[in-house]
C-alpha positions as CSV (number, residue, x, y, z in Angstrom):
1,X,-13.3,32.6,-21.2
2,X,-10.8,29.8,-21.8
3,X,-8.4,27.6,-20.0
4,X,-5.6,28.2,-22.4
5,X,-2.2,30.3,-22.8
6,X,-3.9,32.3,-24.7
7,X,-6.9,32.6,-23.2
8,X,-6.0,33.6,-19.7
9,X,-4.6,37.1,-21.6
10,X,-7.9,38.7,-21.3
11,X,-6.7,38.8,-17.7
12,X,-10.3,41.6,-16.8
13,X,-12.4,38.8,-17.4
14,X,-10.8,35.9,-15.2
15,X,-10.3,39.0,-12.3
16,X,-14.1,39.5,-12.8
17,X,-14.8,36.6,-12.5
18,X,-12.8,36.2,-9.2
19,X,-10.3,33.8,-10.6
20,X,-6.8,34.1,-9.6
21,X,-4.5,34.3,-12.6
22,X,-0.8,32.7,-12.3
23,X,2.0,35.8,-11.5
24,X,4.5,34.1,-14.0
25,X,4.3,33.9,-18.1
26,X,3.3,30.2,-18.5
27,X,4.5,29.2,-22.0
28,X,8.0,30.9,-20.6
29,X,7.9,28.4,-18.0
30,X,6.6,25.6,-19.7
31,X,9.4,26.3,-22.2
32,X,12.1,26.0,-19.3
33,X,10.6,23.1,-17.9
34,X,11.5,21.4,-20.8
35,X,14.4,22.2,-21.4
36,X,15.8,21.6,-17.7
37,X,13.2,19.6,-16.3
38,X,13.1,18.6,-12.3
39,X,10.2,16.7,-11.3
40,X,7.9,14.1,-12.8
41,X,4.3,13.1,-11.4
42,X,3.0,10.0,-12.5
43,X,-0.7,9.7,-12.9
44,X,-2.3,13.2,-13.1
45,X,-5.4,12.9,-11.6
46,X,-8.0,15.4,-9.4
47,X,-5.6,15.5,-6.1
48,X,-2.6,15.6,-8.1
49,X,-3.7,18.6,-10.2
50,X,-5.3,20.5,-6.9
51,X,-2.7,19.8,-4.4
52,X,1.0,18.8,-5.4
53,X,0.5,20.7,-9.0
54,X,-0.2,23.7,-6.6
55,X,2.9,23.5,-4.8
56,X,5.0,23.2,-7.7
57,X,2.7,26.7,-9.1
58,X,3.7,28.2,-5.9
59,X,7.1,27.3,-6.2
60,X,7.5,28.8,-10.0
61,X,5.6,32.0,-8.7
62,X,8.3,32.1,-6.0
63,X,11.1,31.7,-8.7
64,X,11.9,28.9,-7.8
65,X,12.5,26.4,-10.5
66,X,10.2,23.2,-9.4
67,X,8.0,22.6,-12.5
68,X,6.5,19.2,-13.0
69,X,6.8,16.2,-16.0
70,X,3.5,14.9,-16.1
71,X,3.0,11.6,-17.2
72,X,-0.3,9.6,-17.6
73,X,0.1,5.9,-17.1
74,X,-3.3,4.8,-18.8
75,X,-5.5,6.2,-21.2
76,X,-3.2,8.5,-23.7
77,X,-7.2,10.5,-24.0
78,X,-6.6,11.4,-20.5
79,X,-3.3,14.1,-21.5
80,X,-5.4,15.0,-24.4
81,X,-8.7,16.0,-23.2
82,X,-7.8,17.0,-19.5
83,X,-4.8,18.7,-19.4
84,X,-3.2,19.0,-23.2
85,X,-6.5,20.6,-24.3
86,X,-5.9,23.2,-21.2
87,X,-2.5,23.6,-22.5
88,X,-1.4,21.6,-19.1
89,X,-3.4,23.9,-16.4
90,X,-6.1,23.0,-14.2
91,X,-8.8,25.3,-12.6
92,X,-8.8,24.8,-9.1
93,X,-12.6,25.0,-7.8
94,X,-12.1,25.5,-3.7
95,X,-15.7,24.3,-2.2
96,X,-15.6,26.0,1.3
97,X,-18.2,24.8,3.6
98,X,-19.8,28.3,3.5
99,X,-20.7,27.6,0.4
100,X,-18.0,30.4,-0.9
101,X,-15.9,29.4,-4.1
102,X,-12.1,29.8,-4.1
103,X,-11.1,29.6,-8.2
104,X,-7.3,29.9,-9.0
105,X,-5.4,28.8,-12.4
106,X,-3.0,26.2,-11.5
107,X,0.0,25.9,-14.1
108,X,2.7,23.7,-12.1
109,X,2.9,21.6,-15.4
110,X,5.6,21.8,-18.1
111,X,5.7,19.1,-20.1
112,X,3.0,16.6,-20.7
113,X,3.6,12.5,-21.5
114,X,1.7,9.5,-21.9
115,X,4.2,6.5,-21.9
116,X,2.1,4.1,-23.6
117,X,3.2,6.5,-26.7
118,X,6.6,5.3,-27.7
119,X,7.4,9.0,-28.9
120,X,6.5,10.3,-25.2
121,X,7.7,7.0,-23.5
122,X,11.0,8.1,-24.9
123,X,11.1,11.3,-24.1
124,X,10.6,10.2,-20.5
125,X,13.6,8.2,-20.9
126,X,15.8,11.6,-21.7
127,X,14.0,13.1,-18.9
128,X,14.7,10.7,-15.8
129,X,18.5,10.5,-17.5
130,X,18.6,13.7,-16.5
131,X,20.6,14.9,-13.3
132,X,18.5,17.9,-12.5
133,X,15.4,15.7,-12.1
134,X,15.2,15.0,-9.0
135,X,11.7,13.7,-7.5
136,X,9.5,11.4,-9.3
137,X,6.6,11.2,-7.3
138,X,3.0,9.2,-8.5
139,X,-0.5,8.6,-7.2
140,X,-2.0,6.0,-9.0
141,X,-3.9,4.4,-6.4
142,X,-3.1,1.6,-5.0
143,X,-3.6,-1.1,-7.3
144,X,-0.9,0.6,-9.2
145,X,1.8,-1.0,-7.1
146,X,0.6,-4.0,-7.8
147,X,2.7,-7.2,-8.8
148,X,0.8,-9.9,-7.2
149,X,-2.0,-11.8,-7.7
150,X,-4.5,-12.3,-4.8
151,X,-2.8,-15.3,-3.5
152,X,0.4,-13.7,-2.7
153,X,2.4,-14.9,-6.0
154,X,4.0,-13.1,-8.7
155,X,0.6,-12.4,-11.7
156,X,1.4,-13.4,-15.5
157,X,2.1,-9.8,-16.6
158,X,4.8,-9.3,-13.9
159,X,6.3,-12.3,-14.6
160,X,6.3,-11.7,-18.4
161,X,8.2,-8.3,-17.4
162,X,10.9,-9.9,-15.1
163,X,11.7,-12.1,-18.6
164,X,11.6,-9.4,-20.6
165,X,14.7,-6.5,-21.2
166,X,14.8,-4.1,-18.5
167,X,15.3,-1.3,-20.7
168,X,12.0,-1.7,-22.6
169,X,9.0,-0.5,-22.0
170,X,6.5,-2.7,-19.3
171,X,3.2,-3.8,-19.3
172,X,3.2,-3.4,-15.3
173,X,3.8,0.2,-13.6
174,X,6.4,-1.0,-10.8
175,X,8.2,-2.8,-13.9
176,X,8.0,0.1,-15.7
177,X,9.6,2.5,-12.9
178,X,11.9,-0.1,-12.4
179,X,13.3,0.4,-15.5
180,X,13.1,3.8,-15.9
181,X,15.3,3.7,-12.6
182,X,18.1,1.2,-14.6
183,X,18.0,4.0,-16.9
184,X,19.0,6.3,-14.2
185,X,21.7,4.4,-13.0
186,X,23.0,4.2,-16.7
187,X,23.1,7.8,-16.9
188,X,25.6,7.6,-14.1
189,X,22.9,7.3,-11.3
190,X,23.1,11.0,-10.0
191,X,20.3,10.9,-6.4
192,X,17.0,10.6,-6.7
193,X,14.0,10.7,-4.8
194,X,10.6,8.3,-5.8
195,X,7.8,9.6,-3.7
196,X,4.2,7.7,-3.5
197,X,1.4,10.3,-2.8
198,X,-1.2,7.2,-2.2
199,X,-3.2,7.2,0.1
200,X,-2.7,3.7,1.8
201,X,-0.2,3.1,4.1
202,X,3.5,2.8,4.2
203,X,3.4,3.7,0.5
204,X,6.9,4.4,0.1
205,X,8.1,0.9,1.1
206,X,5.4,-0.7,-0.8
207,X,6.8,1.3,-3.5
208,X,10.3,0.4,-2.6
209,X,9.6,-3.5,-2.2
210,X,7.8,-3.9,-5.9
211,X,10.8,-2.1,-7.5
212,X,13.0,-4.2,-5.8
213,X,11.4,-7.8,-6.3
214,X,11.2,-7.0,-10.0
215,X,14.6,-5.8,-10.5
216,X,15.9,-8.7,-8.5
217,X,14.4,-11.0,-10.6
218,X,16.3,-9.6,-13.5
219,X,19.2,-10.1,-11.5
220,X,18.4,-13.6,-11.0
221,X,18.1,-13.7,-14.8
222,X,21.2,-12.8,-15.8
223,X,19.2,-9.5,-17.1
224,X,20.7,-6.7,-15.0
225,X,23.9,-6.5,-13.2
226,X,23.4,-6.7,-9.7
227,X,25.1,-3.6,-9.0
228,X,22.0,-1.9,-10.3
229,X,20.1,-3.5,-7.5
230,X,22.4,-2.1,-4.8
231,X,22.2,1.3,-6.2
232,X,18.2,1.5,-5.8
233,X,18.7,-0.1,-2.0
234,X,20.7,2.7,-1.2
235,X,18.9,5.2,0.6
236,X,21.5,7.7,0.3
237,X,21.0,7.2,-3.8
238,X,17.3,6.6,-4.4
239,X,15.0,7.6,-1.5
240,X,11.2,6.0,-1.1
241,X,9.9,8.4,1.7
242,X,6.5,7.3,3.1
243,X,4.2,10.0,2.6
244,X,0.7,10.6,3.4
245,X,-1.7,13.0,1.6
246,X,-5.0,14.0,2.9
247,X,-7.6,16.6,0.6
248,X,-10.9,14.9,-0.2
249,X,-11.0,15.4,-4.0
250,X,-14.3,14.4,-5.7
251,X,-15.1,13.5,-9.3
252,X,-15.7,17.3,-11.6
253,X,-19.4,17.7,-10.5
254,X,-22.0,19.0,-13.0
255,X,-23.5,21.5,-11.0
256,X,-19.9,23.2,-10.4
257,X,-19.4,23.3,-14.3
258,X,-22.3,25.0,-14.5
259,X,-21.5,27.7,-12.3
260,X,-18.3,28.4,-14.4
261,X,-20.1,28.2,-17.5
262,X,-22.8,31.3,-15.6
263,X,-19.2,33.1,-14.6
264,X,-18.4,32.8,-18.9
265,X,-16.3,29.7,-19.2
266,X,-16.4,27.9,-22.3
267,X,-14.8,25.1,-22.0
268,X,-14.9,23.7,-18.0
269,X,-17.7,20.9,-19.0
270,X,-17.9,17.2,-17.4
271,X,-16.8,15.0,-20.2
272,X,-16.9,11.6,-19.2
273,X,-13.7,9.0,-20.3
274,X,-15.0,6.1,-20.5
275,X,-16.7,5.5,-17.2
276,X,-14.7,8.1,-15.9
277,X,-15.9,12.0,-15.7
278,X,-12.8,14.2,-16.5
279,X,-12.8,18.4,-16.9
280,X,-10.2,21.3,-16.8
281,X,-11.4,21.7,-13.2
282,X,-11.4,20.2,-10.3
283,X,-13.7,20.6,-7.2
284,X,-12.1,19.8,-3.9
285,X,-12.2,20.5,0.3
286,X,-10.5,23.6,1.4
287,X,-8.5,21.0,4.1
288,X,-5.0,19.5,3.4
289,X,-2.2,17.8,4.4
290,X,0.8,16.5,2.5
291,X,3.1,14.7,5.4
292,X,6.4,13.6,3.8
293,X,9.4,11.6,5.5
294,X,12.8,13.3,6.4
295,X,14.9,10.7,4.1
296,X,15.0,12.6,0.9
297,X,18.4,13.3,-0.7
298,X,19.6,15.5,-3.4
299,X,18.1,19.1,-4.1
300,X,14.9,18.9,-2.9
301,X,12.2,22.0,-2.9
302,X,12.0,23.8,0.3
303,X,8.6,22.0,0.6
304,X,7.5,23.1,4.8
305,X,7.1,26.8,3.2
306,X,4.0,25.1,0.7
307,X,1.8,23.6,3.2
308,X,3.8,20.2,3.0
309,X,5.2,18.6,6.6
310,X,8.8,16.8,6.1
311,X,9.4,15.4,9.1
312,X,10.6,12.3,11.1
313,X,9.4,8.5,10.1
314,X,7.7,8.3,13.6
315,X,5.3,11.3,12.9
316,X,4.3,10.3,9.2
317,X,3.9,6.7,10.4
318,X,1.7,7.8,13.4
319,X,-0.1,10.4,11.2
320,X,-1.1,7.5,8.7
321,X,-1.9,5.6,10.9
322,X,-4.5,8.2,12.5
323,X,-5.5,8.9,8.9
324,X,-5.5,6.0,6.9
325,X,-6.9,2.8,9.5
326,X,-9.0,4.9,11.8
327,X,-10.1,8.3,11.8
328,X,-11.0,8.9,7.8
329,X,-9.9,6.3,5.2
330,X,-12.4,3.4,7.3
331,X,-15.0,6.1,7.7
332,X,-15.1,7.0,3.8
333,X,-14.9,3.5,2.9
334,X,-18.2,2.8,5.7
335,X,-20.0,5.4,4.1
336,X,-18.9,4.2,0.2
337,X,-20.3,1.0,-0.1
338,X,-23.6,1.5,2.4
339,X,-24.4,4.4,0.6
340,X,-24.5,2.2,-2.9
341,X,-26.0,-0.5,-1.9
342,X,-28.7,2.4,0.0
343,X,-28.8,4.9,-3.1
344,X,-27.5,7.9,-1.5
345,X,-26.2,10.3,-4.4
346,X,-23.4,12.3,-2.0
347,X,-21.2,11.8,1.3
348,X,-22.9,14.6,2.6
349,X,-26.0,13.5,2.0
350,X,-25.3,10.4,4.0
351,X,-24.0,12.4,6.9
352,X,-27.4,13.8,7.3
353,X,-28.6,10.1,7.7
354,X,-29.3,9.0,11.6
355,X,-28.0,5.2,11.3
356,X,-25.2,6.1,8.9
357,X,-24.2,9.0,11.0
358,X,-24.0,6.9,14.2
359,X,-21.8,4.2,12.1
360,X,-19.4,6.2,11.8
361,X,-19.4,8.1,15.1
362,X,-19.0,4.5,16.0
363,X,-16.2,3.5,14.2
364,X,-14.3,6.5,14.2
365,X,-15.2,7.2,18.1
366,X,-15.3,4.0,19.9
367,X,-13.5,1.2,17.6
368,X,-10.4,3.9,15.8
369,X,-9.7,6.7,18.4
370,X,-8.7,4.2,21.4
371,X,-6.1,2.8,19.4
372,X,-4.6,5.7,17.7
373,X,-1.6,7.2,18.0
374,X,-1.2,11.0,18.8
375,X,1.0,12.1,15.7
376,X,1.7,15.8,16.8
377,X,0.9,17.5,14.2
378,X,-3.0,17.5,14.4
379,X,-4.7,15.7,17.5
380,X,-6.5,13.2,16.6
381,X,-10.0,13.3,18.8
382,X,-9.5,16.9,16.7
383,X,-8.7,15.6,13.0
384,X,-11.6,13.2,13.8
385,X,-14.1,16.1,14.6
386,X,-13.0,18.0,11.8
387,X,-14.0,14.4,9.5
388,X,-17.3,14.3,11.3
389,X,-18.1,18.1,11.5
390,X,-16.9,20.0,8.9
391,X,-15.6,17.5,6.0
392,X,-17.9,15.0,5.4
393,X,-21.1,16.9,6.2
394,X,-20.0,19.6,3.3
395,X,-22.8,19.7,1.4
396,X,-21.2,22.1,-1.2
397,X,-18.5,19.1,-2.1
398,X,-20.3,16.6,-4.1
399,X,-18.7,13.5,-3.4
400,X,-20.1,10.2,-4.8
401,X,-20.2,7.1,-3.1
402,X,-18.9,5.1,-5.8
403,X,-15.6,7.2,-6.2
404,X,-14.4,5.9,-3.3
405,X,-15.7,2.6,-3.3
406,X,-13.1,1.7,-5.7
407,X,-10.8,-1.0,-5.4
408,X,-12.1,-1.6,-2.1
409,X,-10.6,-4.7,-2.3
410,X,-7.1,-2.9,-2.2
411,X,-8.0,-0.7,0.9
412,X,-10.1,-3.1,3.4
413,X,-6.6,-4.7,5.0
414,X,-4.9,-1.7,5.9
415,X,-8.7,0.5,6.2
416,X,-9.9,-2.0,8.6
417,X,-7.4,-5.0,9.5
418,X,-4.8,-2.7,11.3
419,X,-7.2,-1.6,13.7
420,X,-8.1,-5.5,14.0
421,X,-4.3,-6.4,14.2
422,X,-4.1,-3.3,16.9
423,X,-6.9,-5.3,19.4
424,X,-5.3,-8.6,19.1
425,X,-1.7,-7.3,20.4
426,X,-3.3,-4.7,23.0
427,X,-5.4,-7.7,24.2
428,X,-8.6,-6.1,23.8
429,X,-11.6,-7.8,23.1
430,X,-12.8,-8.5,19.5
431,X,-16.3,-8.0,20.8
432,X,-16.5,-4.6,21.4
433,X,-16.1,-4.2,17.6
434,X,-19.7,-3.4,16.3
435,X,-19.1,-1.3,13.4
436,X,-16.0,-2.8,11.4
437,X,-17.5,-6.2,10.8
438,X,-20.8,-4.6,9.7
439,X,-18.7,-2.8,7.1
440,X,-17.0,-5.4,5.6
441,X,-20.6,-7.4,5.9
442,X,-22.0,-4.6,4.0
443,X,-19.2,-4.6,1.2
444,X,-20.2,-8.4,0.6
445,X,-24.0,-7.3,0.3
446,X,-22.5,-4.7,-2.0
447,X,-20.9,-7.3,-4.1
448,X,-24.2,-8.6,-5.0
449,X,-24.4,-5.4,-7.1
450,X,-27.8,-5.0,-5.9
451,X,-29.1,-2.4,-3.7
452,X,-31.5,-2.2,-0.6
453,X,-34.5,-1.5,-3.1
454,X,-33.4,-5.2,-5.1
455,X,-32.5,-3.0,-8.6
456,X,-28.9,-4.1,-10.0
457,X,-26.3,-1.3,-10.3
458,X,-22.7,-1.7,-11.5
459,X,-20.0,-2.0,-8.9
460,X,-16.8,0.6,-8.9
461,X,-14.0,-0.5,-10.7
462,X,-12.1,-3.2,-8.2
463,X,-8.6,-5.3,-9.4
464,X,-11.0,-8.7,-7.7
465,X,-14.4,-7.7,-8.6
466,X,-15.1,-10.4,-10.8
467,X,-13.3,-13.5,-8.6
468,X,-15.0,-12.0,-5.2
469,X,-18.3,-12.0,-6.8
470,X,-17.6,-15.5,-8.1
471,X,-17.6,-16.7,-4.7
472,X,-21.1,-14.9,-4.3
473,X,-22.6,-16.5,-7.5
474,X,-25.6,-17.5,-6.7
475,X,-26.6,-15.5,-4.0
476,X,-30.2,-13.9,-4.5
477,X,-32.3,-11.6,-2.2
478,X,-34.8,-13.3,-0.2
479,X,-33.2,-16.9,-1.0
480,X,-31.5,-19.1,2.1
481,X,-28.0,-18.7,2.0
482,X,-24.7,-20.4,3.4
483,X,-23.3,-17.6,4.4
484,X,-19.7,-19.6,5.8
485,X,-19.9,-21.2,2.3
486,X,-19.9,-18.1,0.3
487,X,-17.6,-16.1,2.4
488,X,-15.1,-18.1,3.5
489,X,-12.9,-17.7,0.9
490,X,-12.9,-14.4,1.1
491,X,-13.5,-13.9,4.7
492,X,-10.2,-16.4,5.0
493,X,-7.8,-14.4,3.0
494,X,-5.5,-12.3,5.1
495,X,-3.7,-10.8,1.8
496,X,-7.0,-8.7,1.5
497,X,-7.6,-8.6,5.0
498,X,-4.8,-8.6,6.4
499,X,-5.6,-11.4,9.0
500,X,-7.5,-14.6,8.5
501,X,-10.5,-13.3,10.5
502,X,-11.6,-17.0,10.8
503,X,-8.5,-16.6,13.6
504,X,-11.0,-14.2,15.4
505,X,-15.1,-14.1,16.4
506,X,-15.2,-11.7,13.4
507,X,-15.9,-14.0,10.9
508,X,-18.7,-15.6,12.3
509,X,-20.4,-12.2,12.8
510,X,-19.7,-10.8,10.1
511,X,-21.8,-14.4,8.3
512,X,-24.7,-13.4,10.8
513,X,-24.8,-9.9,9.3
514,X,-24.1,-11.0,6.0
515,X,-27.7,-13.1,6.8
516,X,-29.6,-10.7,7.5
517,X,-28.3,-8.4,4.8
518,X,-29.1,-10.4,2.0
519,X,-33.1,-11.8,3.8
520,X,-34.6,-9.5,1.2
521,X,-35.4,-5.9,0.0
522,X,-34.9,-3.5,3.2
523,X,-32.7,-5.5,4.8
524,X,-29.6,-3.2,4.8
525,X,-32.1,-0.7,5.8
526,X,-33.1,-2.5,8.7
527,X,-29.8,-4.1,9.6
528,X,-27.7,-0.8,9.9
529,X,-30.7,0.5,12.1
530,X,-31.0,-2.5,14.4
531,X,-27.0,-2.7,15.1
532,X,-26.5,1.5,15.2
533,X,-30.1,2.5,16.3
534,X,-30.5,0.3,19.8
């Protein structure tokens, strides 16, 4: 069997195989998307293609005319080899907790793009000219919405867009959307809606605020009429809904493409690009949740009937902040970087671990949960259970440590430093506060990019790995260290913190653990059982 048009014709052997086949003709709709397209998704990756690819499947299957423009914002090799070569479908691998397989051909995709090709960069200009798109929605983690450098001011590249022409093509994604949104406005500037899918928080007005600074800084220029810049602060012309997604969505696992190669697949093996493993399937948790703010204008899908929640500010606000800085995002992120630096292989494997199970009981239990705000939809003391219970303990969902330590750097202020921010104004005491300075002690041992056992590994891919490790340089295992001298710069930073924590006791603590840490081989080892173990 293949992942092709063509392919999924010999519909008795994807029904034997248990494989749920789309209801519509694909190249039919694929051939209608492009001609009257309506949505584009930048940055196809694993969630996009399991979750909001699905909705837009579900929509089509519905007849309802939703199909998605997909546009990959790197690596032109990722359209080619992951979705172009599947003639833009997906196999979506369900991994229940049973241990049961859910397997369903996803084909929400009509077009696909890669704008770093001028050829497809234009076509993308057509495309958001045109009135009947209306969404262009994106999750290119968070470092995509980037336009600063780590000490708050505008970086090189940015600033080389801003003097650049608008209506070219930028080196920076929030540049780029900027001017694919002057392009709309020159087209006469019919509605539209720019959704983040990221998972950090209030990603639409991040979103929002990096379009905006760049596009004011062409005003400033004299490069775009100002009037361009009161169209995209309009929310009644371009809406930036924060959103919040939720469906743990690990790399394409070996041991999964080798089940569908024993069902009679011939083409669902892990390649790897670059450092990155890619395949026409994706494994991922039966759990999601796709929480979208009531602000968006024009024709919109009739999203609550797919699984997704539009509803009020207050509720996705509240239901981010149960998600994202306390009851999942901080435990992931606990779990990421310990298990590195302590060679565990999967999540799951690590929620079978005493100490690392009682860390994040700890921090999800006794630092997030009395600080959280009830957002209606779930409860949270119930969201968290699931986390602890069901989710992370799946040991049929394969997820590595080192996915989601990535650009940790990007996720520590809002992971860790709103809960911080959330004890300071409720006047509660710092101390009680065991298990968030151990993390981010444990994420500077991790920077050493050597684990418990003293063998080097290579650190996820992080937008400050190189200057944070400068500030480590010369830290070595067993060796006295400064621990103040080393971290404070880092320590000290509230643009990756969120708060100087040299303003709280946290900083000194987290030095003390950052000691021990580093006193030799076993240290993390001992550490996280001393402080979780008592």
């Amino acid at each position: 069997m293949e992942l092709t048009i063509d392919g999924i014709k010999n519909k008795a052997d994807f029904e034997k195989a248990g494989v749920e086949l789309p209801s519509f003709d694909v190249a039919e709709m694929q051939e209608k998307g492009k001609a009257n397209p309506r949505w584009i998704h930048l940055g196809p990756g694993n969630i996009f293609r399991a979750f909001p690819a699905r909705v837009a499947h579900d929509l089509i299957a519905d007849g309802e005319h939703w199909p998605i423009t997909a546009v990959v914002p790197m690596n032109p090799e990722e359209l080619d080899r992951q979705l172009a070569a599947h003639d833009l479908m997906t196999l979506s691998v369900t991994l229940n907790p049973d241990g049961t397989r859910g397997l369903k051909v996803i084909a929400g995709i009509s077009e696909g793009l890669a704008w770093a090709r001028p050829d497809d960069y234009a076509r993308l200009v057509e495309i958001v000219k045109d009135p009947g798109v209306t969404m262009i929605s994106m999750t290119i983690t968070e470092k995509g919405y980037g336009i600063h450098d780590s000490q708050g001011n505008l970086s090189e590249q940015v600033l080389e867009d801003i003097a650049s022409d608008p209506r070219q093509f930028h080196k920076n994604t929030m540049a780029n959307i900027a001017g694919l949104l002057v392009r709309r406005y020159d087209a006469g500037g019919v509605p539209i809606n720019v959704m983040s899918f990221d998972n950090f928080s209030h990603n639409g007005d991040k979103l929002r605020d990096s379009v905006t600074q760049v596009m004011r800084g062409w005003v400033e220029g004299g490069k775009l009429d100002a009037a361009v810049l009161e169209w995209v602060e309009n929310p009644e012309k371009v809406a930036f809904p924060v959103s919040v997604i939720d469906k743990i969505t690990p790399r394409p696992n070996e041991s999964v493409a080798d089940e569908l190669t024993e069902l009679g697949f011939t083409d669902m093996k892990v390649e790897l690009l670059g450092r990155t493993p890619i395949a026409g399937f994706v494994n991922a948790e039966p759990t999601e949740y796709l929480i979208i703010e009531d602000v968006l204008v024009g024709d919109v899908p009739n999203f609550d009937k797919y699984g997704v929640n539009v509803t009020s500010r207050k509720v996705a606000d509240d239901f981010e902040n149960m998600k994202v800085t306390t009851c999942l995002n901080p435990l992931h992120t606990a779990l990421a970087t310990a298990g590195v630096v302590l060679g565990f292989e999967t999540i799951d494997a690590e929620m079978r671990d005493p100490a690392l199970r009682a860390f994040v009981e700890q921090l999800g239990r006794k630092e997030g949960l009395p600080v959280v705000v009830n957002p209606g939809i779930v409860d949270p003391e119930d969201f968290l259970n699931e986390v602890l219970e069901v989710r992370f303990p799946n040991r049929y969902l394969p997820d590595n440590p080192s996915r989601i330590a990535m650009d940790t750097s990007q996720k520590v202020g809002i992971r860790f430093g709103e809960t911080i921010k959330k004890y300071i104004e409720q006047g509660r005491d710092l101390g009680e506060l065991k298990a968030i300075p151990l993390v981010i002690a444990i994420w500077m041992r991790y920077l050493l990019a050597v684990d418990d056992s003293g063998k080097p590994f290579d650190p996820s891919p992080d937008p400050l790995l190189d200057e944070l490790q400068g500030h480590l340089k010369g830290v070595e295992l067993g060796k006295p260290v400064d621990a103040h001298a080393v971290l404070q710069p880092i320590l000290s930073n509230p643009a990756i913190f969120g708060v100087n924590l040299y303003d709280t006791p946290l900083a000194q603590r987290i030095e003390q653990l950052f000691t021990e840490l580093v006193a030799g081989t076993g240290a993390v080892r001992a550490t996280l059982n001393k402080e979780m173990m008592a």
